[in-house]
C-alpha positions in Angstrom: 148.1 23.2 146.1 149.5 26.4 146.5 148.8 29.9 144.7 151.5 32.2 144.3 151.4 35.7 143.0 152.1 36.5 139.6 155.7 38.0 139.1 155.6 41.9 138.9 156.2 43.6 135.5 158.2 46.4 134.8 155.3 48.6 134.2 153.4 50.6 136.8 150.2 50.1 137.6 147.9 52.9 136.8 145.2 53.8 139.8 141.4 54.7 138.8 141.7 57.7 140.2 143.9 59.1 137.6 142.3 58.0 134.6 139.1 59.5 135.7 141.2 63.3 136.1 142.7 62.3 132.4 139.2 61.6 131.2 136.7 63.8 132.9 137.4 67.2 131.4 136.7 65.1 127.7 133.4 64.0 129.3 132.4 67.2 130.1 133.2 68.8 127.1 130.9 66.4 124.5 127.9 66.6 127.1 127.8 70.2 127.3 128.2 70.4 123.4 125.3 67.7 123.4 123.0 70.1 125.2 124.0 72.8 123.4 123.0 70.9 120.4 119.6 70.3 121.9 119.5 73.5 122.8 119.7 75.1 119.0 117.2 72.5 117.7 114.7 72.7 120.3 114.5 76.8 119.7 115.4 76.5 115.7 111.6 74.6 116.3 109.2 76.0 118.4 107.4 78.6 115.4 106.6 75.1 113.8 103.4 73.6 114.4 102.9 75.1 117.5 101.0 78.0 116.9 104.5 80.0 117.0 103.3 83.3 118.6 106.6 83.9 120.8 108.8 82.7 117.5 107.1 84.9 115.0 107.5 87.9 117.5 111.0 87.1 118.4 112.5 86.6 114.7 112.8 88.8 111.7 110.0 87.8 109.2 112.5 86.8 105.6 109.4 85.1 104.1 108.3 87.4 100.7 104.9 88.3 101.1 103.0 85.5 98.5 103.8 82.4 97.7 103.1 81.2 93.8 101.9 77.3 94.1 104.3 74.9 91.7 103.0 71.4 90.3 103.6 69.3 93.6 104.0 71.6 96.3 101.4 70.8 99.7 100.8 73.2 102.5 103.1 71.2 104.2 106.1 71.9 101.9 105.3 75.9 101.5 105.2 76.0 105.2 108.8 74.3 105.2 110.1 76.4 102.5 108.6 79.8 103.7 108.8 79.2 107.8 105.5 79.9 107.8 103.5 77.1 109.9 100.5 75.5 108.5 98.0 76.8 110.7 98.9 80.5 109.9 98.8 80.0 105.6 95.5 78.3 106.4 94.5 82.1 108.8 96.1 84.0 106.5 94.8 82.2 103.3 90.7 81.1 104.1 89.0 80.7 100.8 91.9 78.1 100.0 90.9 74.4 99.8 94.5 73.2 101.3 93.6 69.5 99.8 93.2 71.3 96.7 96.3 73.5 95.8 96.6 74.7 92.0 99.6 75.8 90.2 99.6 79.3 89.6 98.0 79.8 92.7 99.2 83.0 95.1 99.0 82.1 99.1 99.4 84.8 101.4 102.8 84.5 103.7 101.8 87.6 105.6 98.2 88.4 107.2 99.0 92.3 105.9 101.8 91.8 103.5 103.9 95.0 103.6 103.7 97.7 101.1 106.8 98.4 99.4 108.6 101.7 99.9 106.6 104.5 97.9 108.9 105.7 95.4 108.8 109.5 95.0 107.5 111.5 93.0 109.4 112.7 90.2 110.0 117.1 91.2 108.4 117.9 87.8 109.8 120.1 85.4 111.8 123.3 85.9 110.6 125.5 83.7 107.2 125.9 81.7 107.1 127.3 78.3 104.0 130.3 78.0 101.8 129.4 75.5 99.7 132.2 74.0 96.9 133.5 76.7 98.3 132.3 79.5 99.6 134.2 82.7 100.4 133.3 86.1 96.8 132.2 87.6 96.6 129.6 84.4 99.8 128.6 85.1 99.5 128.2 88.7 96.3 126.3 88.2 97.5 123.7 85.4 100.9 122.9 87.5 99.7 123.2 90.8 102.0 125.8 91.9 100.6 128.7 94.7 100.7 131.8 92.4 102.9 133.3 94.8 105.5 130.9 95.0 106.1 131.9 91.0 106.2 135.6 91.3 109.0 134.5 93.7 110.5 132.2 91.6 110.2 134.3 88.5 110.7 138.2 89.9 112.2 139.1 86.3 108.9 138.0 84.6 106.0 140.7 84.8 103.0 139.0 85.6 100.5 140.7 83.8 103.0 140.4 80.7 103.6 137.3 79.7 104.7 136.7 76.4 104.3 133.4 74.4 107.7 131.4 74.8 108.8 133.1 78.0 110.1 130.4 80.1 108.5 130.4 83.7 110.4 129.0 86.8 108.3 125.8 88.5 110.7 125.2 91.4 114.2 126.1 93.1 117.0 124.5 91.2 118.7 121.8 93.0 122.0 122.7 94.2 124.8 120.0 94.9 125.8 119.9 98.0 129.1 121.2 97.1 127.8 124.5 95.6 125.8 124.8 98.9 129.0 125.1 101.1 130.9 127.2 98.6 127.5 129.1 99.1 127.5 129.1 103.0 131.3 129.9 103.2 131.3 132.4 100.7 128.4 134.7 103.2 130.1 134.4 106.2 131.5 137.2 107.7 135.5 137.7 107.8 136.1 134.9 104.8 138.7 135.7 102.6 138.3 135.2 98.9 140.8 134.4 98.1 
């Protein structure tokens, strides 16, 4: 018996060679977006459960500075929720039984929680109304204000005459900022005003 080669076909025969070249820049694309994928995950991660003292130090801290327990929730859950890892509630939060959680309960997310920004405080009034017997040193001494400071303010009033009603000057008035460069351009030399 003899063997005889097949007949050829009218279509060409592709080589390995070039499949590979077709192929390979595909291949390298999903492997390097598989370790970039790793990549992400592995350093999303490492703050959880591991102590996290380079991811706490590297991040910005979003978690609010308590946390108020629900019905349900578990150290476990809070930690999830908050970013916060187990082991730091548990150093931040000592006299807390965390097999024991109640509702209601506050946890610590911070070890010193920040302090919100102090508002500030209100300028006072501008004026003070004299009441009969008073005179600069009372008035001075009830607001606050350096008796000097008033004389300044107030160089109409006559401080050994004060007269019940008279209203004395506590501060400067605030000036917009507008009036303040109408101020400055008006006193400087060679400006016409027109």
């Amino acid at each position: 018996m003899t063997v005889q080669p097949a007949p050829a076909t009218s279509s060409p025969r592709r080589r390995p060679g070039v499949v590979w070249r077709c192929l390979a820049p595909i291949v390298l694309a999903i492997a390097a977006a598989a370790v970039i994928a790793v990549v992400i995950t592995a350093s999303g991660q490492s703050g959880h459960g591991r102590g996290g003292a380079t991811a706490s130090h590297a991040t910005v801290r979003t978690a609010p500075p308590y946390w108020i327990v629900r019905p349900g929730d578990t150290l476990m859950q809070i930690a999830a929720k908050t970013r916060v890892n187990v082991a730091q509630l548990q150093a931040f939060n000592p006299d807390v039984d965390p097999l024991a959680l109640v509702p209601g309960q506050r946890l610590k997310l911070w070890l010193h929680p920040p302090k919100p920004n102090p508002t500030p405080m209100p300028l006072g009034p501008l004026y003070w109304t004299v009441r009969p017997g008073q005179s600069f040193g009372s008035i001075a001494a009830d607001t606050g204000i350096n008796i000097v400071t008033l004389e300044q303010l107030n160089p109409r009033l006559k401080p050994t005459t004060l007269w019940p009603g008279e209203r004395v000057r506590l501060r400067p008035p605030l000036l917009p900022s507008s009036s303040l460069a109408r101020l400055a351009g008006d006193s400087l030399p060679g400006t016409l005003g027109w």
